[in-house]
C-alpha positions in Angstrom: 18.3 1.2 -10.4 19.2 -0.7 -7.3 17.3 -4.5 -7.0 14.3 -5.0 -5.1 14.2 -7.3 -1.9 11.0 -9.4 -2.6 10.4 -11.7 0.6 13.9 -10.5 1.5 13.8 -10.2 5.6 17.5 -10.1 6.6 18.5 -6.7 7.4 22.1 -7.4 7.2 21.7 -9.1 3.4 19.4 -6.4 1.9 21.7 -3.9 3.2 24.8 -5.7 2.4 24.0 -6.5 -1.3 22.7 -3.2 -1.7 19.1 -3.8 -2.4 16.3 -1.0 -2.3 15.3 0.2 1.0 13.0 2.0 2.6 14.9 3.6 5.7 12.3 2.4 8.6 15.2 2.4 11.4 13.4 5.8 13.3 11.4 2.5 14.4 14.8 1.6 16.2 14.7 5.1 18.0 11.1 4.7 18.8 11.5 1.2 20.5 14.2 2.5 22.5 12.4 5.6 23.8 9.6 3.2 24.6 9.2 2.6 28.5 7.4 -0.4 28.4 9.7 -3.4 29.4 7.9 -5.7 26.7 6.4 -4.7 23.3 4.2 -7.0 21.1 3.3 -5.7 17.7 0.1 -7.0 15.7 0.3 -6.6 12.2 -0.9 -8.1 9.3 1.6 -10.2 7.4 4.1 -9.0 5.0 3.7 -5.8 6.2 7.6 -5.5 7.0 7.6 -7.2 10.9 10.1 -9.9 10.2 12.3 -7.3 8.3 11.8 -4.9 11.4 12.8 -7.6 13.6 15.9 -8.2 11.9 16.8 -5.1 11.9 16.7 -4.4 15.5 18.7 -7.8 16.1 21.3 -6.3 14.0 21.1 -3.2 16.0 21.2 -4.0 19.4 23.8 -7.0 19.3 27.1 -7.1 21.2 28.1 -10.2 18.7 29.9 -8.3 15.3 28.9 -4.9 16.7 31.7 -3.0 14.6 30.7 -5.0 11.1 26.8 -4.0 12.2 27.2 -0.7 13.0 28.6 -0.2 9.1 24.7 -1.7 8.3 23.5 1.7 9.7 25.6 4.1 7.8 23.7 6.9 6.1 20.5 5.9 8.0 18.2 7.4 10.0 19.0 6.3 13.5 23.3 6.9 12.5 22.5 10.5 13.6 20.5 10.1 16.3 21.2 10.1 20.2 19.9 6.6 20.1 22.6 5.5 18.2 24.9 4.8 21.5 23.0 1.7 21.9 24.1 0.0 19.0 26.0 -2.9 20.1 25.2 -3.1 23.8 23.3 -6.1 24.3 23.2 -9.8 23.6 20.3 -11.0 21.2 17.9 -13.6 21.5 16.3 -13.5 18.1 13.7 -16.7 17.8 11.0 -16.9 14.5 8.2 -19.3 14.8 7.0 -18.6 11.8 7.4 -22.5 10.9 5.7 -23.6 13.7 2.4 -25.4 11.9 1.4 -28.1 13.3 -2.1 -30.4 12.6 -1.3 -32.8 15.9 0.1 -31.7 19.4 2.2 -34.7 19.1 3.9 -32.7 15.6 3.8 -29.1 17.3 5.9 -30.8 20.2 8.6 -32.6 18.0 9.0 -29.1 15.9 9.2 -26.9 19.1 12.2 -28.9 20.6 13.3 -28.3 17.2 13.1 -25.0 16.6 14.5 -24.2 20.2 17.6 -26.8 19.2 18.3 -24.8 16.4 18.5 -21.4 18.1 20.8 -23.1 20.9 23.2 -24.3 18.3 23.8 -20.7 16.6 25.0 -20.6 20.6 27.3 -23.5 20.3 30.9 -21.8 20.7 29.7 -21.1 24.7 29.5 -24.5 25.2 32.6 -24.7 26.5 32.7 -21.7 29.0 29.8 -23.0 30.6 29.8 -24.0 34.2 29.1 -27.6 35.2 25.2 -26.6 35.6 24.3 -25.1 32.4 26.4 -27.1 30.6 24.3 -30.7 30.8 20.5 -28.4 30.2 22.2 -27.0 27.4 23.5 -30.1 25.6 19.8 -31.6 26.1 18.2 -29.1 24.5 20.6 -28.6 21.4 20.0 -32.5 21.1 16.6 -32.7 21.5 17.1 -34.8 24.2 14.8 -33.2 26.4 10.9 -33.1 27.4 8.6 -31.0 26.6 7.5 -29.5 29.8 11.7 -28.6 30.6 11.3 -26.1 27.6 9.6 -24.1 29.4 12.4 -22.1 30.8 14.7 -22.3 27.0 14.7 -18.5 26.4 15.1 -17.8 30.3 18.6 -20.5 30.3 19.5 -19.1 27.2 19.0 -15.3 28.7 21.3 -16.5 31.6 23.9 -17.9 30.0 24.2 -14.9 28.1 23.9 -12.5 30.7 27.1 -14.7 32.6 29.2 -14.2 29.2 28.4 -10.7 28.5 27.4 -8.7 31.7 25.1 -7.1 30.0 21.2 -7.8 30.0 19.5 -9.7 27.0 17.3 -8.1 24.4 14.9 -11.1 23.5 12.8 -11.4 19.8 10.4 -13.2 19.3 8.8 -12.9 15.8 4.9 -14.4 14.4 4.7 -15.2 18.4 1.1 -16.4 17.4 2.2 -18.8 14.1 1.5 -21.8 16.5 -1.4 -20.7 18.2 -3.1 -20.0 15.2 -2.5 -23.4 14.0 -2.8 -25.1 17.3 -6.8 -23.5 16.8 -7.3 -24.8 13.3 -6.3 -27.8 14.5 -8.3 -28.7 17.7 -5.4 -28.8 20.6 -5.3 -25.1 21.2 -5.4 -25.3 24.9 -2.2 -27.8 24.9 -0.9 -24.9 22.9 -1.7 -22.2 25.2 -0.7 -24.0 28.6 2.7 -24.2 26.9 3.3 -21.3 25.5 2.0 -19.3 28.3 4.7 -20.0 30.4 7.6 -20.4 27.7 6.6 -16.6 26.9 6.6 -15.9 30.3 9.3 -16.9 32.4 11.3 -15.3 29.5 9.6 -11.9 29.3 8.7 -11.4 33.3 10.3 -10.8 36.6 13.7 -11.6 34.6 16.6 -10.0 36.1 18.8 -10.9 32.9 16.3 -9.5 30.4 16.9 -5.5 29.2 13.8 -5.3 26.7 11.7 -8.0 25.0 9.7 -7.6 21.2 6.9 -9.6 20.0 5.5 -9.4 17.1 2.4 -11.0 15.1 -0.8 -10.9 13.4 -3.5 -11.0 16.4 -3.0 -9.4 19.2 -4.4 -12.3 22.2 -5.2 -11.1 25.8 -8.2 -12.7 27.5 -6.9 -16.1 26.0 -4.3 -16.1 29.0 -1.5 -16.1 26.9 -0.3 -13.1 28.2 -2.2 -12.5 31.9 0.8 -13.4 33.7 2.6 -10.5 31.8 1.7 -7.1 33.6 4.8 -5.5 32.1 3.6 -5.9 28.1 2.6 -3.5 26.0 -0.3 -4.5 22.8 0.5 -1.8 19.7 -1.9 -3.0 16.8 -3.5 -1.0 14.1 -5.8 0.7 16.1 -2.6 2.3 18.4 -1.3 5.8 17.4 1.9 5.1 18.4 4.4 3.5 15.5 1.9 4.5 12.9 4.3 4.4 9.8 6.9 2.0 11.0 5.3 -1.2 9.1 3.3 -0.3 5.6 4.5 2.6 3.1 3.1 6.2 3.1 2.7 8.1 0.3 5.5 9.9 0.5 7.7 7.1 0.7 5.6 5.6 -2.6 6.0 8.4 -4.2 10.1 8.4 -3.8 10.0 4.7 -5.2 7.9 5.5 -8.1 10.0 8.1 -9.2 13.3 5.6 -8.3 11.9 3.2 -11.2 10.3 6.3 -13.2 6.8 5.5 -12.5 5.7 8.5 -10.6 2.8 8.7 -13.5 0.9 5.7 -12.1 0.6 6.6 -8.5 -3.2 7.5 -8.6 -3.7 3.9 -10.1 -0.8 2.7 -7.7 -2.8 4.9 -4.5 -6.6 2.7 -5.4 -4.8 -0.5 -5.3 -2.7 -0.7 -2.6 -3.4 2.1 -0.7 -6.2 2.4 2.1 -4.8 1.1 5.2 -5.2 3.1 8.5 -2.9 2.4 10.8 -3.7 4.9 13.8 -4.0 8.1 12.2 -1.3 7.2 9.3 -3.0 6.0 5.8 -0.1 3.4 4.6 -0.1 1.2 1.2 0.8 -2.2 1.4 4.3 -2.9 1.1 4.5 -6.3 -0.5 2.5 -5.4 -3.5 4.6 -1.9 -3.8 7.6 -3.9 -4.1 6.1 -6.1 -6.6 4.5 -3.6 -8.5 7.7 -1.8 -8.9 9.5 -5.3 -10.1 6.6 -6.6 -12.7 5.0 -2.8 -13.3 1.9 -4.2 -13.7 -1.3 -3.2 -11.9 -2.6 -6.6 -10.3 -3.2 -8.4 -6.8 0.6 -9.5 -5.2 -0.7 -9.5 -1.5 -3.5 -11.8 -1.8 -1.7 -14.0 -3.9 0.7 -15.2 -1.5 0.1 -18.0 0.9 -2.1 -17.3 4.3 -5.7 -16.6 2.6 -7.1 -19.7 4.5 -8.6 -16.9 7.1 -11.0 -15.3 3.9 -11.9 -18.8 2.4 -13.1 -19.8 5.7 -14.8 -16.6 6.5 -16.6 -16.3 3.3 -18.0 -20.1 3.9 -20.0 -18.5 6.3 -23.6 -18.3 5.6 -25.5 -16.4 8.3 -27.9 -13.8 7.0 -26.3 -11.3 9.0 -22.8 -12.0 7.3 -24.3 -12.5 3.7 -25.4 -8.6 4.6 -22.6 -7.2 5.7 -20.8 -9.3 3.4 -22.5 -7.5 0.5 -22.5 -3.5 1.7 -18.6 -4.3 1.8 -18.9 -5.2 -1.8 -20.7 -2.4 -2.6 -18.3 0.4 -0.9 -20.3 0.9 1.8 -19.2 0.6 5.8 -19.8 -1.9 8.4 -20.1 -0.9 11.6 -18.4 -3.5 14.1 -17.4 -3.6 17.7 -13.4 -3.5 18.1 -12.2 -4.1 21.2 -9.0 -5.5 20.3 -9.0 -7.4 23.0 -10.6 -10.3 21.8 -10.3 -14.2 23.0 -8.3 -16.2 20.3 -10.9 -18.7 20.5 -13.5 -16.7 19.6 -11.5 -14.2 17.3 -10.6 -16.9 14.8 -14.6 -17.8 15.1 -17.8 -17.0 14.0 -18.2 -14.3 16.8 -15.6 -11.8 15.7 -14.5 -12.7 11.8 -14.5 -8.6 11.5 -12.3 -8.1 14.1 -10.1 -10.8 12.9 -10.5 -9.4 9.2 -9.3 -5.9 10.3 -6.0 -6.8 12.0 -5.1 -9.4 8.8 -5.5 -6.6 6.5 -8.8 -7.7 4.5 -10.5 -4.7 6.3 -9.5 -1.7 7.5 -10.4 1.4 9.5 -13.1 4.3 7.5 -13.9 6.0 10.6 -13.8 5.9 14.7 -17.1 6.4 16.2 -15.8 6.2 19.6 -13.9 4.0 22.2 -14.5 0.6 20.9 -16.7 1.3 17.6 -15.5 1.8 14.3 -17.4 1.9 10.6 -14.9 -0.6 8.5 -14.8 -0.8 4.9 -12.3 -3.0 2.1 -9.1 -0.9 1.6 -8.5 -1.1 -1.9 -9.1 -3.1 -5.0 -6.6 -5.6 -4.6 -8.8 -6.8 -1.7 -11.8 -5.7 -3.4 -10.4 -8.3 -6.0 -9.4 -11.3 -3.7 -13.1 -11.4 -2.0 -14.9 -11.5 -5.4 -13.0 -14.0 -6.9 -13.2 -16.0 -3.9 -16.4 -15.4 -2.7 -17.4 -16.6 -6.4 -15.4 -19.6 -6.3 -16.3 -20.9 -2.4 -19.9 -20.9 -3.7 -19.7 -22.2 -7.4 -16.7 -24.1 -7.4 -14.4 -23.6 -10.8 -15.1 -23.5 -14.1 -16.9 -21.6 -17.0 -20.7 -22.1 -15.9 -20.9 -18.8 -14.1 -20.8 -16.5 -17.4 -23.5 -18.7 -19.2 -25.4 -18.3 -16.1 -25.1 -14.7 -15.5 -25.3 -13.9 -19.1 -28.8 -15.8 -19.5 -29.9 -13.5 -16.9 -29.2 -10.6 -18.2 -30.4 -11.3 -21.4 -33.9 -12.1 -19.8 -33.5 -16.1 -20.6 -35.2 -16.7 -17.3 -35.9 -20.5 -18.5 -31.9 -20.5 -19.5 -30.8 -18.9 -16.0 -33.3 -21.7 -14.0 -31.5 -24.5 -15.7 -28.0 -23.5 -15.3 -28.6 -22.9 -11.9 -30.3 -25.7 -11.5 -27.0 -27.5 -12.9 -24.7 -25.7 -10.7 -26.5 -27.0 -7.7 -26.6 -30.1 -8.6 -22.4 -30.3 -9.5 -20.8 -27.9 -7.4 -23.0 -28.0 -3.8 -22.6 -30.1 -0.7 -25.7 -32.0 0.2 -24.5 -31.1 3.8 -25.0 -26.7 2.1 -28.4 -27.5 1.3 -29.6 -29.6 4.0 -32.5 -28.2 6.7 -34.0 -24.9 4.0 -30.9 -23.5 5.0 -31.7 -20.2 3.1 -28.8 -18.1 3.9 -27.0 -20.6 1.8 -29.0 -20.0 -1.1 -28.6 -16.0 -0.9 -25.1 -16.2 -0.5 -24.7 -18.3 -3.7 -27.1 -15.7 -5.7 -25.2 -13.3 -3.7 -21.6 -14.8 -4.7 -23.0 -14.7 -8.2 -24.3 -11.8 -8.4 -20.5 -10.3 -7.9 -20.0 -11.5 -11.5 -22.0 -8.9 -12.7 -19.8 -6.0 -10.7 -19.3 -2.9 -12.5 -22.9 -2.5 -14.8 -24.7 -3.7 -11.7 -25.5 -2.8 -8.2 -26.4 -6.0 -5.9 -28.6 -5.5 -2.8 -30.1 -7.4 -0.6 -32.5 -7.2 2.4 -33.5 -3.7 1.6 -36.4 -1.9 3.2 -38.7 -1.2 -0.2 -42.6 -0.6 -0.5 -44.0 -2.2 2.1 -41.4 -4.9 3.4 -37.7 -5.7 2.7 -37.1 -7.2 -0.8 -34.2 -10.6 -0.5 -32.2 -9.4 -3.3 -31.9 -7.1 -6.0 -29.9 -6.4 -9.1 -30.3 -2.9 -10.5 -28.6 -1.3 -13.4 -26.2 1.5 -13.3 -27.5 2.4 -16.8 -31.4 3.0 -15.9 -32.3 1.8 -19.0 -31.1 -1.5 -18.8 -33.6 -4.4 -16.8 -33.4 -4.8 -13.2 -33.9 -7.9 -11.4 -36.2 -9.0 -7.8 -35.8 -11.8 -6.1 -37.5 -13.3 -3.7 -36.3 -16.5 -1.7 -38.5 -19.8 -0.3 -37.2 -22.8 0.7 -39.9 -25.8 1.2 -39.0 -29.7 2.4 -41.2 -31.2 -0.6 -40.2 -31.1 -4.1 -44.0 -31.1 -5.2 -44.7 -28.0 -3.7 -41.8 -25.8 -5.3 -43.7 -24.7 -8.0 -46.4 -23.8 -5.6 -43.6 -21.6 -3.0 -41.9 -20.4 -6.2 -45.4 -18.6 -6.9 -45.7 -17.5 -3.5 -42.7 -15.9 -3.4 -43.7 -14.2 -7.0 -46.8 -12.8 -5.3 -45.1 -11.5 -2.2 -43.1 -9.2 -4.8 -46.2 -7.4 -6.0 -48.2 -7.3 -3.2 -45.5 -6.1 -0.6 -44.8 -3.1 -3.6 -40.3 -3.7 -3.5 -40.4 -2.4 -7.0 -40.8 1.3 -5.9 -37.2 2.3 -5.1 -35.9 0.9 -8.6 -38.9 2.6 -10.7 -38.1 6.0 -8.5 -34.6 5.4 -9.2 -35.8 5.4 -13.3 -35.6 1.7 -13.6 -38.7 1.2 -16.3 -37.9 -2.4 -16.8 -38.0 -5.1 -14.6 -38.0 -9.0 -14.3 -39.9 -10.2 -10.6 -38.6 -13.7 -10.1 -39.8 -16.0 -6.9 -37.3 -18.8 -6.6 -38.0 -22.0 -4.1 -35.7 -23.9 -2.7 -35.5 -27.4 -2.1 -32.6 -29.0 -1.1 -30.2 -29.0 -4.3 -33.5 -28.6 -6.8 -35.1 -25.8 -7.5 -38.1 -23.2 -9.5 -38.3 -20.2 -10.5 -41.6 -18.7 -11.3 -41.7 -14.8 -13.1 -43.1 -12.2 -14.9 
């Protein structure tokens, strides 16, 4: 059995050590038949782009063409008409992947950087250059150079290739967003975006020496101006129905590979882990965790155990009510209808505004159904996911440690006294006073919420339910009907002498607002009622 390329991107080495592939170079015949001038790709990471991108350097360059075209042999796009345009162009193939900066004054030294290095895989030109290019050139490779003069890098470096070759320049740029993304997180995003708006630009427009430019990334930003200036671009991102299968695996490429390692028995396990993604109208499992699966053969989370899950920790932080709910019908397999216009504002996409949207293109959600141009019903694609938000949903709210199965287990035992002081304890060791602050009571159903999780499985958690005659805050009902069901019912108050007072209050609402009627018609017999009050990090619970 041949080796398996784990966070292997180089085309040429996976191919020349002879590691396993899945042949994904119709994607080169695609691109080619492509009119559009310049193609940006939004997918989420480790979903083959990189790999995809090194491949089409490969392809496309004059440099080595004879010793590349032997990388293609046996392949799909070998016997293809495209295949003539193997070798005709010079390559400009740029990654700024690295590019994570938490000052300006950082991102700037890195950038002159990262463009030095790309001009010095460039050096042996040096010397045919004219008396012009030659001085810009030696800047740059030295660093010796200001920031706004690297503007036009990728446009000089375009030229000077065009001059050697005759030929127009096929330009790469891969994780075109790496440094927008960080430039956000980090509070100088519109330094960021002046610059890279016209380093992007004056590469990818109106540029006589260019023959085809490819972005790729995970978000796809248009109203953020990044890319107004480019009319000629063309945004494929999940949602597109064009390159369906050319990132991600489909089942019958899974299937080949299970049967490769003799594992073909385990591809219904195989299909409810890491299966689920719509891309388009193709359903595709998640490479990485393929790959990994076939190397360790053991049914577990590889995808969101890598780096990059800073995007969910921050998103489950979140407490609005309106996220705790949607939050929790995700949890329990239900869909979420959003908005997707795919066109969102970076600034708002990596905020509060449009977390789903931002969820769906990094591969935490993905597509159940299309209602219609710009609406969709999402939904978690698998139980890797599934797996990631639960555990970290759990730990944003309680912190580590072994508290949370005394806590849950004193619940459902009934040890209501037991449950009030271990909560009470977890508030006061694992809670920011700035969580608790101002009644904030979203806070307080999202911890329940978070711990409530624990319990996934035996239990069905619900919250904000229409029942009786109002909606109930949360519930915990028993799959087996025989087993006790918990109501809860949230207040939070700004005195600490009157918790035991709102914790009775919220008791009362219980029975007198009826939300036990959907678990006894549901066969629930038995059933704790449990007000809970609030009060910065101390708390009561009254019950019966």
């Amino acid at each position: 059995m041949k080796r398996l390329a784990i966070g292997l991107s180089d085309f040429k080495e996976l191919i020349e050590e002879d590691f396993y592939y899945f042949d994904k170079t119709s994607f080169i015949e695609e691109v080619i038949k492509d009119g559009a001038k310049v193609k940006l790709f939004a997918r989420p990471r480790r979903f083959g782009k990189t790999l995809n991108m090194s491949m089409l350097k490969y392809f496309f360059d004059i440099e080595n063409r004879e010793e590349n075209r032997k990388l293609f042999k046996d392949l799909y796009i070998e016997n293809t008409e495209s295949f003539k345009e193997q070798g005709q162009y010079p390559v400009i193939f740029l990654s700024l992947k690295d590019l994570k900066a938490t000052t300006w004054k950082e991102m700037e030294k890195d950038i002159k950087s990262t463009v030095a290095r790309l001009f010095l895989e460039y050096e042996d030109l040096y010397n045919e250059l004219g008396e012009f290019d030659k001085p810009i050139f030696k800047k740059i490779a030295t660093k010796d150079v200001e920031l706004e003069d690297l503007k036009e890098a990728l446009k000089i470096l375009a030229k000077i290739l065009y001059k050697k070759y005759n030929k127009k320049v096929v330009v790469l740029i891969d994780e075109y967003d790496a440094p927008l993304v960080s430039a956000y997180h980090n509070e100088y995003y519109e330094k960021a975006k002046d610059f890279f708006k016209t380093f992007y630009s004056l590469v990818m427009k109106d540029n006589s020496y260019l023959q085809m430019g490819v972005m790729s990334g995970i978000i796809r930003v248009i109203k953020a101006g990044i890319f107004s200036d480019l009319n000629n671009l063309r945004t494929y991102t999940i949602l597109s129905d064009k390159y369906t299968d050319s990132y991600g695996l489909t089942e019958e490429e899974v299937i080949k590979s299970l049967k490769d390692y003799q594992m073909e028995y385990e591809i219904s396990n195989v299909k409810d882990w890491y299966d689920g993604y719509r891309f388009g109208d193709s359903e595709v499992y998640n490479p990485w965790s393929i790959l990994n699966f076939l190397d360790f053969k053991e049914l577990r989370a590889y995808w969101v155990d890598t780096s990059g899950n800073d995007l969910i920790n921050n998103v489950l932080k979140i407490t609005t009510k309106n996220v705790i709910i949607a939050l929790e019908k995700l949890f329990n397999g239900e869909g979420l209808k959003q908005n997707i216009s795919g066109t969102s504002d970076l600034s708002k996409i990596l905020g509060n505004d449009e977390i789903w949207e931002l969820m769906l293109f990094s591969g935490y959600l993905t597509i159940k159904e299309r209602i219609d141009q710009d609406n969709y019903i999402l939904r978690l694609p698998n139980k890797e996911v599934k797996t990631l938000f639960r555990k970290t949903f759990i730990e944003t709210y309680i912190a580590r440690g072994g508290k949370l199965s005394f806590l849950m287990e004193s619940l459902i035992e009934n040890r209501i006294e037991d449950y009030e002081d271990n909560l009470q304890e977890v508030l006061l060791t694992s809670v920011s006073y700035n969580d608790t602050r101002r009644g904030n009571e979203a806070f307080y159903h999202g911890l329940i919420m978070g711990m409530g999780l624990y319990l996934e499985g035996e239990y069905i958690t619900k919250s904000n339910i229409e029942s009786g005659l109002g909606r109930y805050d949360f519930v915990i009902e028993p799959k087996n009907k025989s087993k006790r069901a918990y109501i809860m019912e949230f207040k939070s108050t700004d005195s600490v002498d009157k918790l035991e007072e709102v914790s009775k209050e919220a008791l009362k609402q219980i029975e007198d607002k009826k939300y036990d009627v959907t678990l006894k018609q549901n066969g629930v017999k038995d059933i704790t009622y449990m007000g809970i009050a609030f009060c910065g990090k101390q708390i009561k619970i009254s019950y019966k």
